[in-house]
Structure formats: C-alpha cells, structure tokens
N, CA and C atoms as a LAMMPS dump frame, in Angstrom:
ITEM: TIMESTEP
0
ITEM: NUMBER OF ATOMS
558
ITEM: BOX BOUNDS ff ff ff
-5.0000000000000000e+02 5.0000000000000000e+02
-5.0000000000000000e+02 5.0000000000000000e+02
-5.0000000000000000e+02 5.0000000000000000e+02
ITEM: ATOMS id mol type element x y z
1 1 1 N 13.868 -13.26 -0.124
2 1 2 C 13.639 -12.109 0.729
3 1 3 C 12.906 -12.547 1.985
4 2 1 N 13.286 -11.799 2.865
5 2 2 C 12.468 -12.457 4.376
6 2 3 C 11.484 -11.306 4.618
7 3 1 N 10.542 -11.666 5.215
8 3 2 C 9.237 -10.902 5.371
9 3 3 C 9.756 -9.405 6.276
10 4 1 N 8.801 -8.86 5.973
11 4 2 C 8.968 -7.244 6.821
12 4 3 C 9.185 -7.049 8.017
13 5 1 N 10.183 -6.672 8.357
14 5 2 C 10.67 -6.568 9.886
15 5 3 C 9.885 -5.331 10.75
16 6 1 N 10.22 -5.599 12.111
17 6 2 C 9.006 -4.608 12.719
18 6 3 C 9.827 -3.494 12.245
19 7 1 N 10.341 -2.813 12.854
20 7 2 C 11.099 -1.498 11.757
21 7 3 C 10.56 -0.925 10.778
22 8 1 N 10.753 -2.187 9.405
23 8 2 C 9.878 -1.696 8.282
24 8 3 C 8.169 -1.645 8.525
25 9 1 N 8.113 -1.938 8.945
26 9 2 C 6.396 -2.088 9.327
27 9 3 C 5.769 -0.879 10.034
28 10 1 N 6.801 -1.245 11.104
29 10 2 C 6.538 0.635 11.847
30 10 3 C 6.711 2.159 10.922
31 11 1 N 7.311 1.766 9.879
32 11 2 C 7.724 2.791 9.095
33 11 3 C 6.803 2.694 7.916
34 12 1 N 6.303 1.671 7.313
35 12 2 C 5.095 1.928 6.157
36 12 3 C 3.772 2.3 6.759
37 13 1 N 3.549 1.722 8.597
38 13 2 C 2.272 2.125 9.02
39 13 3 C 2.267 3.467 9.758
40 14 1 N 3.393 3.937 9.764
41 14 2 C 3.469 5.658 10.38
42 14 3 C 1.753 6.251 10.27
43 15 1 N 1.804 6.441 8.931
44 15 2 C 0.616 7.382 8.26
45 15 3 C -0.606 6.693 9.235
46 16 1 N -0.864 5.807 9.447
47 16 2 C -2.399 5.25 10.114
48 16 3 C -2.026 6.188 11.371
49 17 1 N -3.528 6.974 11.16
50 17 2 C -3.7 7.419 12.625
51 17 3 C -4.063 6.102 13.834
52 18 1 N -3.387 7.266 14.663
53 18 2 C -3.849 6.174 16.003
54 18 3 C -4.78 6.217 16.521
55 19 1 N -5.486 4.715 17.328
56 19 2 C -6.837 4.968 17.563
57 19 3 C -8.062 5.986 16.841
58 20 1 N -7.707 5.856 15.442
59 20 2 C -8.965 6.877 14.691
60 20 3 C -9.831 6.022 13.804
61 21 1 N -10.891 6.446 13.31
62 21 2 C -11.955 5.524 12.916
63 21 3 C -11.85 6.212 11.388
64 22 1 N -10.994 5.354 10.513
65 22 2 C -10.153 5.639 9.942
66 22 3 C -10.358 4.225 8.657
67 23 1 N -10.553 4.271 7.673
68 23 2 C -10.478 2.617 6.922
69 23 3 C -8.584 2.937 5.853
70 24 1 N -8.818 1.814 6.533
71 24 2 C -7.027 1.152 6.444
72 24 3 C -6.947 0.157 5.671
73 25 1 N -6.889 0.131 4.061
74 25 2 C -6.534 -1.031 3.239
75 25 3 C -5.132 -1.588 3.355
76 26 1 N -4.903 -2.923 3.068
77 26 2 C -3.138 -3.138 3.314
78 26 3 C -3.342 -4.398 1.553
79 27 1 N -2.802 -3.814 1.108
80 27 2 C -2.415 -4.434 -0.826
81 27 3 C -1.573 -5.613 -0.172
82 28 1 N -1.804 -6.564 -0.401
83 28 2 C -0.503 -7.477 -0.262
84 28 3 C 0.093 -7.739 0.504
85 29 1 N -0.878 -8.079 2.135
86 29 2 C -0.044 -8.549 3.184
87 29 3 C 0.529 -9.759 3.372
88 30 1 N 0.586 -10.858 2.426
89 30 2 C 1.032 -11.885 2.731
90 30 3 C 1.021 -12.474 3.81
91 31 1 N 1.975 -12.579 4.593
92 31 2 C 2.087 -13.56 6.115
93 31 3 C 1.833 -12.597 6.696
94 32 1 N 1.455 -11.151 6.899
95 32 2 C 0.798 -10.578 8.065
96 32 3 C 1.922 -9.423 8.631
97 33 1 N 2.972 -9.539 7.882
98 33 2 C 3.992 -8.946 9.271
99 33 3 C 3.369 -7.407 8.984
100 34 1 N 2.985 -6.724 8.954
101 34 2 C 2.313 -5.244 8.723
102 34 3 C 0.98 -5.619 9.468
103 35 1 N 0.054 -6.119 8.925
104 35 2 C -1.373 -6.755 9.146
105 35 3 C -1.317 -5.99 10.642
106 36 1 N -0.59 -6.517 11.697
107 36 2 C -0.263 -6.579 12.985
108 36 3 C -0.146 -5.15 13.68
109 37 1 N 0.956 -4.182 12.68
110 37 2 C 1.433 -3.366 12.608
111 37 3 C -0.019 -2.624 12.671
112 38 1 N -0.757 -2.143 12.126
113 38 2 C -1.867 -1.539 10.786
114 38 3 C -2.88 -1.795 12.508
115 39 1 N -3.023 -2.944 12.653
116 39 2 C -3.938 -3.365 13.638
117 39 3 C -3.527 -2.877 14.831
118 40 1 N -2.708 -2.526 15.431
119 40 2 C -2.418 -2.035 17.059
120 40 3 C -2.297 -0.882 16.55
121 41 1 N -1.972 0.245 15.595
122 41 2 C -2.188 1.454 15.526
123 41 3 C -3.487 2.188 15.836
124 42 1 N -4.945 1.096 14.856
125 42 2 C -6.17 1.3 14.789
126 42 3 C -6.802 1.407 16.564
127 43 1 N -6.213 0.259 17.243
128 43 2 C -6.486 -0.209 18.613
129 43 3 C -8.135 -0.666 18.614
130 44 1 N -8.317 -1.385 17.546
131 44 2 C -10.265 -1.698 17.864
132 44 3 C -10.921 -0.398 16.762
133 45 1 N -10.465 0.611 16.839
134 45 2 C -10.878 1.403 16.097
135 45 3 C -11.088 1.023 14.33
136 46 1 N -11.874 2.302 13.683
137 46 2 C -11.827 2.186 12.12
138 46 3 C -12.133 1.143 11.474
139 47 1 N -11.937 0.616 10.366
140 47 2 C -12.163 -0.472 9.761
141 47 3 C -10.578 -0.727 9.099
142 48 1 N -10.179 -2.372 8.937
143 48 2 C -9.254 -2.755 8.376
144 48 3 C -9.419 -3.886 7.192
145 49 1 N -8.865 -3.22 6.441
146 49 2 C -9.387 -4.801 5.422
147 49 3 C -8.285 -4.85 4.802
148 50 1 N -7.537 -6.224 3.893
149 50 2 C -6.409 -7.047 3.759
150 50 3 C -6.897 -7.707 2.318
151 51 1 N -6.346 -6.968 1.089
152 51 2 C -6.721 -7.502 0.137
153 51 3 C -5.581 -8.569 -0.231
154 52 1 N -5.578 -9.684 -0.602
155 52 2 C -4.501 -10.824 -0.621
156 52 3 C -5.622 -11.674 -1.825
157 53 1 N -4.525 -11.573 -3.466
158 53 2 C -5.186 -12.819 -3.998
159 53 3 C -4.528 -14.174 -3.753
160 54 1 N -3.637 -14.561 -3.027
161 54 2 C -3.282 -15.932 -3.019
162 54 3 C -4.155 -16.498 -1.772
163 55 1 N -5.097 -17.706 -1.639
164 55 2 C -5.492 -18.27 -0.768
165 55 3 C -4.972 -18.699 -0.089
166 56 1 N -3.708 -19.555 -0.368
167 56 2 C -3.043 -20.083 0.534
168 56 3 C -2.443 -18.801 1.588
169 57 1 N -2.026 -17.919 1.746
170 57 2 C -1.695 -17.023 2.594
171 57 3 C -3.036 -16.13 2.742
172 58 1 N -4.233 -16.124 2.054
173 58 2 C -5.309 -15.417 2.948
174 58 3 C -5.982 -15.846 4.035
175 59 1 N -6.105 -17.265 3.928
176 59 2 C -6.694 -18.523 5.076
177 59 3 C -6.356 -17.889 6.423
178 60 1 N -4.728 -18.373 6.386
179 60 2 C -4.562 -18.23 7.886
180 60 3 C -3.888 -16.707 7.874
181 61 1 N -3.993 -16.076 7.021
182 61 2 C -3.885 -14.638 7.883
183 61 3 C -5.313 -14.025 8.499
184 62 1 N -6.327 -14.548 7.889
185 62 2 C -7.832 -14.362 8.381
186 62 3 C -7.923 -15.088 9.738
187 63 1 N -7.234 -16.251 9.864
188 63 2 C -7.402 -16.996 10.997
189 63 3 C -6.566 -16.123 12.26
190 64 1 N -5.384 -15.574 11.553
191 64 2 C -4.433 -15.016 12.488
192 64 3 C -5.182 -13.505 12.945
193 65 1 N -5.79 -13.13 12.058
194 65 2 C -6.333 -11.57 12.866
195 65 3 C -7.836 -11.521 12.011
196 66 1 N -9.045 -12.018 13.115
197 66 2 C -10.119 -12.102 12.799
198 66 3 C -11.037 -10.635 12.921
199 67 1 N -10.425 -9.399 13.331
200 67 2 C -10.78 -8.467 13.48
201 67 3 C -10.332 -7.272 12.116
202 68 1 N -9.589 -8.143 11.085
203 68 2 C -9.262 -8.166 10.019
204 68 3 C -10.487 -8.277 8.901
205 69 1 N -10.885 -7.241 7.958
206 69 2 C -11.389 -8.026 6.943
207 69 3 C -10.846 -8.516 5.917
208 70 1 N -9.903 -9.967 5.622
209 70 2 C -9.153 -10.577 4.742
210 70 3 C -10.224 -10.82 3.828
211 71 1 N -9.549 -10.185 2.255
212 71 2 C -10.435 -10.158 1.117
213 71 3 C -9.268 -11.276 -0.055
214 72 1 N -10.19 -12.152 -0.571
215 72 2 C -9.106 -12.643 -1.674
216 72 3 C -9.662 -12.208 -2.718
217 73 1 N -8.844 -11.229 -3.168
218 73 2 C -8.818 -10.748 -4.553
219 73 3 C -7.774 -10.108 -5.079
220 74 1 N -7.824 -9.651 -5.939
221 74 2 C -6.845 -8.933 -6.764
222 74 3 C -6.498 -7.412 -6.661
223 75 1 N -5.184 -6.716 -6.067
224 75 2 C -4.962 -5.339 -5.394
225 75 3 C -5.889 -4.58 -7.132
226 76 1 N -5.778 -4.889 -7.749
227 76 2 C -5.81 -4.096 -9.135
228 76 3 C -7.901 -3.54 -8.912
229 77 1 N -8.785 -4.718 -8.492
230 77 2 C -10.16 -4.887 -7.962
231 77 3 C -10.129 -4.24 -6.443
232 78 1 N -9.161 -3.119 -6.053
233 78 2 C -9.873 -1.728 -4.771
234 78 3 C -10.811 -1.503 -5.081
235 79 1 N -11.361 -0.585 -5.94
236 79 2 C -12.48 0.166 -6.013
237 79 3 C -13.472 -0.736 -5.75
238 80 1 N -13.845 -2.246 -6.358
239 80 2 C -14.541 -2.973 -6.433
240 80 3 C -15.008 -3.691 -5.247
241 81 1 N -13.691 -3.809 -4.19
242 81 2 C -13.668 -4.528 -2.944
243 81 3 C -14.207 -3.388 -1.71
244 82 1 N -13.95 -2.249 -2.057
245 82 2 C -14.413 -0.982 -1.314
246 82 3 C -15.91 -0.844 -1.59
247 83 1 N -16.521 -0.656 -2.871
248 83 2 C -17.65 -0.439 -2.912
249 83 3 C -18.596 -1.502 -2.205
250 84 1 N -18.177 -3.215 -2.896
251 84 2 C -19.201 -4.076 -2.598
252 84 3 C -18.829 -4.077 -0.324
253 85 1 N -18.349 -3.29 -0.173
254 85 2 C -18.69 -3.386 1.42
255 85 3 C -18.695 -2.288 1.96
256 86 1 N -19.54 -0.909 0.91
257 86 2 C -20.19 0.273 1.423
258 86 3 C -19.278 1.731 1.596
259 87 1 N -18.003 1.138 1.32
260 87 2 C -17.109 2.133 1.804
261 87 3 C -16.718 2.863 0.668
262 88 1 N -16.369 3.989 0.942
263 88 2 C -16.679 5.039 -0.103
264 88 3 C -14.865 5.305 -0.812
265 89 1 N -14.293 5.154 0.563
266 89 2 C -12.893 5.24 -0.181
267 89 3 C -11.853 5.405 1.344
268 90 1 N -10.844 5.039 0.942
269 90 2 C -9.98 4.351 1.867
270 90 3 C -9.155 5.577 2.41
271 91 1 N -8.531 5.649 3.394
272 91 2 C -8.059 6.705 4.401
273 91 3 C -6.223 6.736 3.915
274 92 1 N -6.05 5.197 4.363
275 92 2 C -4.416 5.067 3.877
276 92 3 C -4.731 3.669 3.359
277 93 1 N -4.124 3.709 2.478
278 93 2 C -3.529 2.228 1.501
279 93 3 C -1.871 2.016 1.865
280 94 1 N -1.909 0.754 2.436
281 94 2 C 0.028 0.101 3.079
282 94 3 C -0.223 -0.971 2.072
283 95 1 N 0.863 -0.835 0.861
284 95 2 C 1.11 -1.675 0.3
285 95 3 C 2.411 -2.594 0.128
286 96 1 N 2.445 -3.841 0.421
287 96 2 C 3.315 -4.749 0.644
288 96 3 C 3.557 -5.367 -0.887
289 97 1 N 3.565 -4.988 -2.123
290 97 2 C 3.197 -5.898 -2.984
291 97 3 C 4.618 -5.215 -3.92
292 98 1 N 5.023 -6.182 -4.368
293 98 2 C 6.526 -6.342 -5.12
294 98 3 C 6.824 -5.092 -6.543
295 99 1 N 6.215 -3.844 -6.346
296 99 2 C 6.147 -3.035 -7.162
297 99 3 C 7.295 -2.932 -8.668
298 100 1 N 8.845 -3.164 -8.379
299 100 2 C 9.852 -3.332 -9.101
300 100 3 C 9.414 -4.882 -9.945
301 101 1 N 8.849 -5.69 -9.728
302 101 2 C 8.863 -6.903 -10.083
303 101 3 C 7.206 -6.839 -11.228
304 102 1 N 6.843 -5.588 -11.013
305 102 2 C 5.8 -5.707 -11.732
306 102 3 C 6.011 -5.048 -13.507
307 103 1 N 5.752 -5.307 -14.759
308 103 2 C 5.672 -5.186 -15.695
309 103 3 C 4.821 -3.52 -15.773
310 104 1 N 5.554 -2.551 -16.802
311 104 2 C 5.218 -0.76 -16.502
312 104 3 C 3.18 -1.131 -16.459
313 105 1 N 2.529 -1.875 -17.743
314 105 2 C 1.095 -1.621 -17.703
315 105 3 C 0.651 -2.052 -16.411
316 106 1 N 1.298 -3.227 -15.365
317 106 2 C 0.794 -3.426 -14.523
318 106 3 C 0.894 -2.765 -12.976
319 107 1 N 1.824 -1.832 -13.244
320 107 2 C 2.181 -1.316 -12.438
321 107 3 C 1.032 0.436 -12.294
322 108 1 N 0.695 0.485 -13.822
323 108 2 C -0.176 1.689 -14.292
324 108 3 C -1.455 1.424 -13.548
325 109 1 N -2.092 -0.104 -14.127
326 109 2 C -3.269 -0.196 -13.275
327 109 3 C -3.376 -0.461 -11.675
328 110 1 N -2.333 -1.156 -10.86
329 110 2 C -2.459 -0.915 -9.501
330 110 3 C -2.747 0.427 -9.197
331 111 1 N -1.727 1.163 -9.334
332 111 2 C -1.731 2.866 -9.219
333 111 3 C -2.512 3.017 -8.816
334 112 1 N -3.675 3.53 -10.356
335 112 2 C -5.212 3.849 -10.778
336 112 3 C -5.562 3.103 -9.841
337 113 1 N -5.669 1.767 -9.799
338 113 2 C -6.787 1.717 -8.681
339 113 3 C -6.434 1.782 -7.277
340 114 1 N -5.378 2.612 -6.52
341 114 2 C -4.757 2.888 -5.798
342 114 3 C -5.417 4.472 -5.34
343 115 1 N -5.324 5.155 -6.47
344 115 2 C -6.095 6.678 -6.815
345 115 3 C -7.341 6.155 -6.455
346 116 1 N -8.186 5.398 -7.321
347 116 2 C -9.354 5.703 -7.602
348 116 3 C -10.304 4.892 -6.176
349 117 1 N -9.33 4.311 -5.454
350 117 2 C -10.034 3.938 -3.404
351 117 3 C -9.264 4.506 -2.708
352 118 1 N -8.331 5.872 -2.94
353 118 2 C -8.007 6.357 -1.619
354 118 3 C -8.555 8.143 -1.897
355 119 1 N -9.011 8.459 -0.234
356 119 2 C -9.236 9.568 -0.351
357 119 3 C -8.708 11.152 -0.508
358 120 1 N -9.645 11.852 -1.305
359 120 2 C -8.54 13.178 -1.676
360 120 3 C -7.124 13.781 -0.913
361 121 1 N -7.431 13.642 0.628
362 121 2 C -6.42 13.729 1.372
363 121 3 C -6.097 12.614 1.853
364 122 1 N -5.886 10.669 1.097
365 122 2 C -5.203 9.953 1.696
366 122 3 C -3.711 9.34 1.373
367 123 1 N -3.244 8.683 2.09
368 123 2 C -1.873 8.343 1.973
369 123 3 C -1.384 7.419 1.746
370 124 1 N -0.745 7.078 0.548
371 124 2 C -0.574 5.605 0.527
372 124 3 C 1.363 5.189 0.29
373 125 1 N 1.147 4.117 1.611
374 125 2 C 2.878 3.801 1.495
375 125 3 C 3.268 2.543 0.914
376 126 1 N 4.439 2.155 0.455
377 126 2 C 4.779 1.269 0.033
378 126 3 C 6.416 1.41 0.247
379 127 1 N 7.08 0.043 0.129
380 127 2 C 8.284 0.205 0.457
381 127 3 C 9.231 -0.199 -0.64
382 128 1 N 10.562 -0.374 -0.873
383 128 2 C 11.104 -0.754 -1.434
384 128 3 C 12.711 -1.279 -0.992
385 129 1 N 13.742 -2.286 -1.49
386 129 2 C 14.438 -2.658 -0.768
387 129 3 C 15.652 -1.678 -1.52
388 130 1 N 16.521 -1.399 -0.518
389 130 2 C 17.939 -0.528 -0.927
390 130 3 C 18.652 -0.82 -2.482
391 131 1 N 18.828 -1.71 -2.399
392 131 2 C 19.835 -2.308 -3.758
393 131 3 C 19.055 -2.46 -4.628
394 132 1 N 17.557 -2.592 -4.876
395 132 2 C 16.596 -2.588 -5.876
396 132 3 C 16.561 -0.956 -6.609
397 133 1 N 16.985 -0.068 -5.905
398 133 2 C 16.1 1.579 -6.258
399 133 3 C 16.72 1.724 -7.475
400 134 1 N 17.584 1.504 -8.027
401 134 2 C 18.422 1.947 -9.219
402 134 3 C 18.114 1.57 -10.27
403 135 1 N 17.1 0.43 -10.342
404 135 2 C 16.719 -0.49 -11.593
405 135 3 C 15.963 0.348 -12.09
406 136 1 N 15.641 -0.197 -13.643
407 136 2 C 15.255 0.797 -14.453
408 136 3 C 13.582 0.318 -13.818
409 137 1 N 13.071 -0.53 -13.521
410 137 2 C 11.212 -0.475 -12.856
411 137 3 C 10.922 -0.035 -11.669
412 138 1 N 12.362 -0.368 -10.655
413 138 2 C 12.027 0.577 -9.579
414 138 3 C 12.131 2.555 -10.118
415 139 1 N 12.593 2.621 -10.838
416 139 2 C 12.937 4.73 -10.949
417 139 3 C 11.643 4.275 -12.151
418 140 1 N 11.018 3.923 -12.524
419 140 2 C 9.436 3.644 -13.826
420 140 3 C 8.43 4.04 -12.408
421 141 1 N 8.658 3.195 -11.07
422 141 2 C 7.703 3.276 -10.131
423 141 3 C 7.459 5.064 -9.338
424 142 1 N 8.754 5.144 -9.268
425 142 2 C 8.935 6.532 -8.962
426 142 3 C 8.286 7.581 -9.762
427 143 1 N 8.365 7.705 -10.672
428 143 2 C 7.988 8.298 -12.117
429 143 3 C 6.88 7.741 -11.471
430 144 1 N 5.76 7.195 -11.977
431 144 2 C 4.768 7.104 -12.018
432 144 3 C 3.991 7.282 -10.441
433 145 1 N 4.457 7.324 -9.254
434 145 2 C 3.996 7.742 -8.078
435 145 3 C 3.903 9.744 -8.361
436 146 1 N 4.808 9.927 -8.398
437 146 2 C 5.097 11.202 -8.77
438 146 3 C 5.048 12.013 -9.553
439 147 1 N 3.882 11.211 -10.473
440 147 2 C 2.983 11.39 -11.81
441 147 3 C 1.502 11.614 -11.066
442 148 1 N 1.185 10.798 -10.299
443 148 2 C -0.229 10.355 -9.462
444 148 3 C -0.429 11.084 -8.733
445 149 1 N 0.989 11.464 -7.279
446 149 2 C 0.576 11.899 -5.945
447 149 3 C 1.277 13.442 -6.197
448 150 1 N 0.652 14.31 -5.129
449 150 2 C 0.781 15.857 -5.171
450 150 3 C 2.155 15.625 -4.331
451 151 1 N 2.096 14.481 -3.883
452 151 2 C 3.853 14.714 -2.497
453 151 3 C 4.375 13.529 -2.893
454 152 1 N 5.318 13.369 -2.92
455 152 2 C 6.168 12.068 -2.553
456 152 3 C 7.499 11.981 -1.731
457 153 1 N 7.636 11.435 -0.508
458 153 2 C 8.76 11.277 0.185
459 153 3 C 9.076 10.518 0.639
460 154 1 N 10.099 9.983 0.664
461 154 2 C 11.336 8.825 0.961
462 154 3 C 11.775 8.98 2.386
463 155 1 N 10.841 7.693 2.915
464 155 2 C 11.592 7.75 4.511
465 155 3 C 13.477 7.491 4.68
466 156 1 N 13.828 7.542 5.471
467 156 2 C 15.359 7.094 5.882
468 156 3 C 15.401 5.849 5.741
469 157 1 N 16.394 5.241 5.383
470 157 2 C 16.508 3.72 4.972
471 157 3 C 16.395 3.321 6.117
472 158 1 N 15.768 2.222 6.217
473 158 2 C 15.428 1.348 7.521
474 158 3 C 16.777 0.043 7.648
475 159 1 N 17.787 -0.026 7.943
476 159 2 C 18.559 -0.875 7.824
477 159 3 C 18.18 -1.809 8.934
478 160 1 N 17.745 -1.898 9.817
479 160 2 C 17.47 -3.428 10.424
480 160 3 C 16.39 -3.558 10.327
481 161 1 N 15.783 -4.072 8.406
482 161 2 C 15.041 -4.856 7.994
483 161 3 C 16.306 -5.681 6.709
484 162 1 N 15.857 -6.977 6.844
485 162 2 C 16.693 -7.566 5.945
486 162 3 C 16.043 -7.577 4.632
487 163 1 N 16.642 -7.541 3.612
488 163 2 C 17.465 -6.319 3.093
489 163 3 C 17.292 -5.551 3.735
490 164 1 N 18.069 -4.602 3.771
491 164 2 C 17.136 -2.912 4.223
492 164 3 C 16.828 -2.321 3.03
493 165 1 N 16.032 -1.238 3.35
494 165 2 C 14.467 -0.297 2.412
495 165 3 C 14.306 0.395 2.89
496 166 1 N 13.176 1.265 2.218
497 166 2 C 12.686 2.579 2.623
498 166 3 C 11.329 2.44 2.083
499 167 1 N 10.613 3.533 2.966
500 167 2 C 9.471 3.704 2.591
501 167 3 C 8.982 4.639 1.748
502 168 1 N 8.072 4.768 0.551
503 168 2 C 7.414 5.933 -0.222
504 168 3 C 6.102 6.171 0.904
505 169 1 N 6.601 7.585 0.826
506 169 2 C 4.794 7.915 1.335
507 169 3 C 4.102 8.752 0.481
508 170 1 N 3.138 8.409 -0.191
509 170 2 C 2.772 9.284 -1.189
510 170 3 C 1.652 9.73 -0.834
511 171 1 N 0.893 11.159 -0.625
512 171 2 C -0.058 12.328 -0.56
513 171 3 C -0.939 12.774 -1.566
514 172 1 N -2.181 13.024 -1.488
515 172 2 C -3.001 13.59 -1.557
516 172 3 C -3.134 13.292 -3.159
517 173 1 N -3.401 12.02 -3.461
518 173 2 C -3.677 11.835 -5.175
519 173 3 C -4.466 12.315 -5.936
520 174 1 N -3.666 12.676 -6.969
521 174 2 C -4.359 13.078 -8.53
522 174 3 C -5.349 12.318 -8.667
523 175 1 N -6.629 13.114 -9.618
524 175 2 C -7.464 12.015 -10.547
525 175 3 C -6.701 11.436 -11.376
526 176 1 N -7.535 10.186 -11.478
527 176 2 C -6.583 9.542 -12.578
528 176 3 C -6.027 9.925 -14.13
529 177 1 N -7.219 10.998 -14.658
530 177 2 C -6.729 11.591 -15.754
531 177 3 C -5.771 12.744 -15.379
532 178 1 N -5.627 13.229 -14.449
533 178 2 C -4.67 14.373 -14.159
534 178 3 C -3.078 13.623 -13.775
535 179 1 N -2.912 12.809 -13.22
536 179 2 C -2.148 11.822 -13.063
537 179 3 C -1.714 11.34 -14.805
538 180 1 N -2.284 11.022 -15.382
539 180 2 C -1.562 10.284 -16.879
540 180 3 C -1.507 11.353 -17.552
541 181 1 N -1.678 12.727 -17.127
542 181 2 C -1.554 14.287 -18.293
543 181 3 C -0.119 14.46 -17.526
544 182 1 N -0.052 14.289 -15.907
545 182 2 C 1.313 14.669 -15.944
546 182 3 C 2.538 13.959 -15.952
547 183 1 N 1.961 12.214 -16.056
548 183 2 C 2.906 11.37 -16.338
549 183 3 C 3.306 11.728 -17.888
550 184 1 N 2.801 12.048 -18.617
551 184 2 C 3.004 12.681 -20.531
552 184 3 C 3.63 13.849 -20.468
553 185 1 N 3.63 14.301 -19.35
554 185 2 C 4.145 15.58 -19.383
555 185 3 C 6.114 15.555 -18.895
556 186 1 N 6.074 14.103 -18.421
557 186 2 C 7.567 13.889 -17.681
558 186 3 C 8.257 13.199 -18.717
C-alpha cells in the first residue's frame, strides 16, 4: 500500500478546525503524510501530538515537524499519553492505523481508548481502503464504531488515493460502558 495521498488526508483532516486552539491527536502517522495535513489546518494554533509506537518512523517524523509532539507509544496508551502531558482529552483523534488488519479484542481496546481521550463532542476519523470494506473485520470495525459513536458517516470514496478509500467520521462518543451495552445489543 502507498502512503496517504493529499486527497485522503484532506478528507480524514476535514473535522480539525481551522486555526482553533483545539488538541489534535493523529494514532498512527507513520511517514507523516496526514501529520502535515493536521498541521496547516491548526496554522501554529492548538496543540498536536503524534502517537507512533515504531521508532524507526517516530525519529524522523519528529525531525520532520518539530512543532509536532511525536510520542512513541502505543495508540491503545491515549488516555495515558494525554494525561502524563496535562491534557484532559482530545478535540479530534485522525487515525491512520490499519483497523481491518487488527484482531476483534484489539480492535475493542483501541476504540475504548479512543472514547476514553476524546471529548464528549469530539470526532474521530479514520479511513479505510475500497476493496477492503466487505471483509468480515472491516464490517466487525463498523459494528463496533457504531456501537461507540452517536453518528457515523462515510465520506465519498476518495479515488485519487491509491487504493482509493473513504473516510469514517465518527461523533460525539459513548462511555465506554454504554458503547459495549449497545454493541450486546447488535
């Protein structure tokens, strides 16, 4: 797969207000192509921070945008990476991180801790590629967004990103126990 095209990028960072003082987590930016995105929306504004556990791609994405706070840790450790730097809870979460490729329990705890650092009214996007949506972990991911969030909607397929994808934008999250009463309930 080749990294996120501006297109897709422009389309998972919609939700970041512009120029607002605003904290902007990004799950899994890898080489940055969002990072960029996320960052000229803010314009200097808000706070941005870049949770990435692989070192080898946190180094120089820290090097590449020093106005960035690049965190190496684990997307599943939000709450943990939010608290130990004062912040109470995150505005929008842009997540870049391979959701279909993840195993259902691991996909349960990103979520949760997806819920449990974004705020009552925040938004968190993530994308997915066209020919993936049909698998039985991508429609598990669905289900379980739509277990969590009060909204869920499917941008227009972005076709000049290779593959092409679409974006989830998901609204205004459940607690986490209200979230797993109505995932039992589907």
């Amino acid at each position: 797969m080749a990294a996120s095209g501006r297109a897709l990028s422009r389309a998972a960072t919609a939700p970041v207000p512009v120029g607002a003082d605003v904290v902007v987590v990004e799950l899994g930016p890898g080489t940055g192509a969002m990072t960029g995105a996320i960052e000229r929306r803010l314009a200097g504004r808000g706070r941005q921070l870049a949770i990435e556990v692989n070192a080898r791609l946190a180094v120089p994405l820290s090097a590449r945008h020093p106005a960035v706070e690049v965190v190496q840790a684990d997307a599943a450790d939000l709450r943990t990476v939010l608290t130990d730097r004062g912040i109470t809870h995150a505005d929008v979460v842009v997540s870049g991180l391979p959701w279909a490729a993840f195993r259902p329990r691991q996909q349960e705890l990103l979520l949760d801790a997806v819920i449990s650092g974004l705020a009552s009214d925040g938004v968190f996007t993530t994308f997915a590629y066209l020919h993936g949506l049909w698998t039985p972990a991508a429609r598990r991911f669905r289900r379980q967004l739509e277990a969590r969030f009060e909204e869920v909607l499917l941008s227009r397929t972005v076709w000049r990103n290779l593959p092409p994808a679409l974006v989830y934008y998901a609204r205004r999250p459940r607690g986490v126990d209200q979230a797993r009463s109505a995932q039992g309930a589907t």
